[in-house]
C-alpha positions as CSV (number, residue, x, y, z in Angstrom):
1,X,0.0,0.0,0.0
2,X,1.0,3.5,-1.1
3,X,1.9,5.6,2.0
4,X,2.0,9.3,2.5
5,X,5.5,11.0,2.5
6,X,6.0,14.2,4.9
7,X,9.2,16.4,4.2
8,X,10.8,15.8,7.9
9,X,13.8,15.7,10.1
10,X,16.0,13.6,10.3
11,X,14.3,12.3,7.3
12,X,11.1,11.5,5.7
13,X,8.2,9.8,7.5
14,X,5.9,8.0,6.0
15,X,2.6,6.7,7.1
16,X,-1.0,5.1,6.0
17,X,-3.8,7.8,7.4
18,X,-6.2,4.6,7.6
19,X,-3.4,3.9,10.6
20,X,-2.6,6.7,12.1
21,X,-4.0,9.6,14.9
22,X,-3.8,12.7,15.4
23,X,-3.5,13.3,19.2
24,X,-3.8,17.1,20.3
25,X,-2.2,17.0,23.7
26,X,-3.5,19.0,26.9
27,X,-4.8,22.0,24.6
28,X,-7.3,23.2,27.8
29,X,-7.8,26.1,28.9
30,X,-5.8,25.7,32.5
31,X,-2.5,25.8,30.3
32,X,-3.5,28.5,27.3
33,X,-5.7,31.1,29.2
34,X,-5.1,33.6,31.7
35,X,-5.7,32.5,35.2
36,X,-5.4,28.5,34.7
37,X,-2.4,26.0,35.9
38,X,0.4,27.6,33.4
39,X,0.1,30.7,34.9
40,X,-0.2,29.4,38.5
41,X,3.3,28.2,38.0
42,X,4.2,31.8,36.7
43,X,4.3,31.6,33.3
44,X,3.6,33.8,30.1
45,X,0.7,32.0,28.6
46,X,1.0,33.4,25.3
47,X,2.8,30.9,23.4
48,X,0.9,28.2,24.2
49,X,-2.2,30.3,23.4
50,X,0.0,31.5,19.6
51,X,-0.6,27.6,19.0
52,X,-3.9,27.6,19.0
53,X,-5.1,28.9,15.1
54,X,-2.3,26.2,13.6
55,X,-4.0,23.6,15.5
56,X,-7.2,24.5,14.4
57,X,-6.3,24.0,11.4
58,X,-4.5,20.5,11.2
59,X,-7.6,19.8,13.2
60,X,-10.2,20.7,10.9
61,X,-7.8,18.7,7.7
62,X,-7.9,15.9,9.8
63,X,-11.4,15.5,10.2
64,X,-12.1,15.9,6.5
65,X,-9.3,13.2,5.7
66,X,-11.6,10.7,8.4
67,X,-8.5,10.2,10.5
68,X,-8.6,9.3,13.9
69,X,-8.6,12.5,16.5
70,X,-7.7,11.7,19.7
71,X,-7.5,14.9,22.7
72,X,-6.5,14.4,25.9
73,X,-6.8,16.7,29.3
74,X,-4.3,17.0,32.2
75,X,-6.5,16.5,35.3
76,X,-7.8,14.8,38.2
77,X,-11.0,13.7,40.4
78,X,-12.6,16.6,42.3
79,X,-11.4,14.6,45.8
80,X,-7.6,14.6,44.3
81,X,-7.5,10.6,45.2
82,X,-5.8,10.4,42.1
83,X,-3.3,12.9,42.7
84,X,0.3,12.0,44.0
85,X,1.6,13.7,46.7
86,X,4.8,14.5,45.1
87,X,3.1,16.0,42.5
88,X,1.1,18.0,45.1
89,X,4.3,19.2,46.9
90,X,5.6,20.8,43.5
91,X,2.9,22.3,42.1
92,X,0.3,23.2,45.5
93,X,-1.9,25.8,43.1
94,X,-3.7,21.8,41.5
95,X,-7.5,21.8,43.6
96,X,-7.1,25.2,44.8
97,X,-10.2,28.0,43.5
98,X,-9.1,30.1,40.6
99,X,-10.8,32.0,38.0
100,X,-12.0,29.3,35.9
101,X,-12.9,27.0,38.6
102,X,-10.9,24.7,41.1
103,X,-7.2,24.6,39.1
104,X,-6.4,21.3,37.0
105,X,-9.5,19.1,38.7
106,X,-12.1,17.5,36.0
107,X,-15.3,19.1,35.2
108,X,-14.1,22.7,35.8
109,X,-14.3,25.5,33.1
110,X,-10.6,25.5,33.7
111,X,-10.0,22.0,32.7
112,X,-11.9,21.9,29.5
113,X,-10.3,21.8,26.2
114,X,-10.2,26.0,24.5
115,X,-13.4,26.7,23.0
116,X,-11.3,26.5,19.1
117,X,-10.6,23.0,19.7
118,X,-13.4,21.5,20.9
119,X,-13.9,17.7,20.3
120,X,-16.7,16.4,17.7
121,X,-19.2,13.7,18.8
122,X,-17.1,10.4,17.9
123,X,-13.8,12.0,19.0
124,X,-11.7,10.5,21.6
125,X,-11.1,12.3,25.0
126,X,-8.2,11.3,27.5
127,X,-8.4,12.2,31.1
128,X,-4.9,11.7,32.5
129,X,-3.8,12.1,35.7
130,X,0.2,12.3,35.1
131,X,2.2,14.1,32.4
132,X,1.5,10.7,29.5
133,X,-1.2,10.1,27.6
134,X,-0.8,6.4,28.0
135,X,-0.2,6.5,32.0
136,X,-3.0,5.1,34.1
137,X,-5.2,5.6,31.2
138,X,-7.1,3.7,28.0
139,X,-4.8,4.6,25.2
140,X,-3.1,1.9,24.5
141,X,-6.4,-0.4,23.9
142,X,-7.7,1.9,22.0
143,X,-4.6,2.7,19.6
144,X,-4.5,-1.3,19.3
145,X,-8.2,-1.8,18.8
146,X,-8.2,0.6,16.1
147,X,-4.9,-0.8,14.7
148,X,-3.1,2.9,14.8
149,X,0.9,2.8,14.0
150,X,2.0,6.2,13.8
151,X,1.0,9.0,15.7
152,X,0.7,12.8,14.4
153,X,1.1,14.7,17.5
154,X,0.6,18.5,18.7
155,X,-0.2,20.4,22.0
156,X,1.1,21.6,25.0
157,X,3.6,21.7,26.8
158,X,6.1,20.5,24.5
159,X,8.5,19.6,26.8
160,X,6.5,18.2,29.3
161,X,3.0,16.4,28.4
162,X,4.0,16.3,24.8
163,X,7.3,14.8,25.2
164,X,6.1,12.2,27.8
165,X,3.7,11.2,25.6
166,X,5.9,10.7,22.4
167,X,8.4,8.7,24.7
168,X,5.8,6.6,26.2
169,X,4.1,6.2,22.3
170,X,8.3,5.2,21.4
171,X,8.5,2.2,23.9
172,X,4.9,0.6,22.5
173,X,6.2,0.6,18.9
174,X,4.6,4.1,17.8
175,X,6.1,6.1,15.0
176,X,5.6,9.7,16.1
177,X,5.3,13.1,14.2
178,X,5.7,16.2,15.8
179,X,4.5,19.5,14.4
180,X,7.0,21.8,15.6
181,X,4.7,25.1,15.1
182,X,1.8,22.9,16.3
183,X,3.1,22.5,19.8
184,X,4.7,25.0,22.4
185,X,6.3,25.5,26.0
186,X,6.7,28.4,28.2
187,X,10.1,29.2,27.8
188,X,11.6,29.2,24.1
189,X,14.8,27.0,25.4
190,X,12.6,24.8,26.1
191,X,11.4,23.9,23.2
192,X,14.2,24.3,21.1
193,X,15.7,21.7,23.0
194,X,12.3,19.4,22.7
195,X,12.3,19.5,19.2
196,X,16.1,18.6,18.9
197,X,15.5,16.0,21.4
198,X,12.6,14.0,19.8
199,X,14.4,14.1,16.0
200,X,18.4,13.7,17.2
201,X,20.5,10.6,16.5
202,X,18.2,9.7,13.3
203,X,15.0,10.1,14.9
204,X,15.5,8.3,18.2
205,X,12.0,9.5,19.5
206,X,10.4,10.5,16.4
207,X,10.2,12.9,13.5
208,X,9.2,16.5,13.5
209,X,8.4,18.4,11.0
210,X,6.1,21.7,10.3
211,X,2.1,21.4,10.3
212,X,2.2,23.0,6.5
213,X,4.6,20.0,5.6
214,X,2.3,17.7,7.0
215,X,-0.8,19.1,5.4
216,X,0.7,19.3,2.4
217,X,1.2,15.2,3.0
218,X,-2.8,14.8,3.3
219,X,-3.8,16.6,0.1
């Protein structure tokens, strides 16, 4: 079967859309508006907020292209029983009352996914509790279920949730594409060093690439 080819570093990735997802990670309002968890740590919100229109837009080509969307949300149980102390210890501001509702805790305004992004009805939502997208959740049944191989992968924060979840994809066989405009972090260093870290030492987590590039792979 004829594959499509995306203009990438280290080098080309191929994939089948029939077998592949797009994952948008942690794009909620908590970490791209004012008053969520990002800026509860102290930082300037607005490049993970710059991300959102590039999103969008691999978004809405991905839905007309009937690939599988999966978003997932950084976030825990209104009682915090799924929340680790350690976690707790470095980041206190998680359960506490903010602007948009209790910070980081499920069903707040807070927590929900930015109003651009939205999921459609028969799109897959993640709840995680930790920084992967496969930890303590249903990912992994469902990528296999739906016999996904490669991963086109976005969101926020690159260097955290993002990168987690492309190393956790990396050990379970997963051949992962990140958009490098599609995903951000706080600090520029940051993600500089995310990007060179996934595609380094010919791809050794992944590929990356621009979301253009990879659009111009669906059409």
């Amino acid at each position: 079967m004829r594959k499509n080819v995306v203009d990438a570093k280290p080098f080309e990735f191929d994939y089948d859309p029939n077998k592949t997802a797009l994952v948008i990670i942690d794009m909620q309002r908590d970490f791209c508006a004012p008053g969520g968890f990002g800026e509860a740590l102290g930082n300037d919100i607005t490049p993970t907020k710059s991300i959102i229109p590039t999103v969008q837009k691999v978004l809405e080509e991905a839905r007309k292209h009937h690939m599988t969307i999966i978003h997932t949300r950084e976030g825990h149980k209104p009682d915090l029983s799924d929340l680790e102390p350690a976690k707790l210890r470095r980041s206190d501001s998680i359960g506490k009352k903010g602007p948009m509702g209790r910070i980081l805790v499920r069903g707040e305004y807070g927590h929900d996914i930015v109003d651009e992004l939205q999921p459609m009805k028969g799109e897959i939502v993640i709840d995680k509790p930790g920084k992967g997208a496969f930890y303590k959740t249903r990912l992994q049944s469902i990528l296999k279920k739906k016999g996904i191989e490669s991963l086109i992968v976005c969101g926020v924060t690159t260097h955290v949730c993002v990168h987690t979840t492309i190393r956790e994809a990396n050990d379970r066989g997963y051949e992962c594409l990140m958009l490098e405009d599609g995903t951000a972090a706080f600090d520029p260093r940051d993600q500089e060093a995310a990007i060179r870290m996934v595609n380094q030492q010919g791809g050794i987590f992944g590929w990356t690439t621009s979301a253009n590039a990879f659009l111009k792979s669906l059409k």
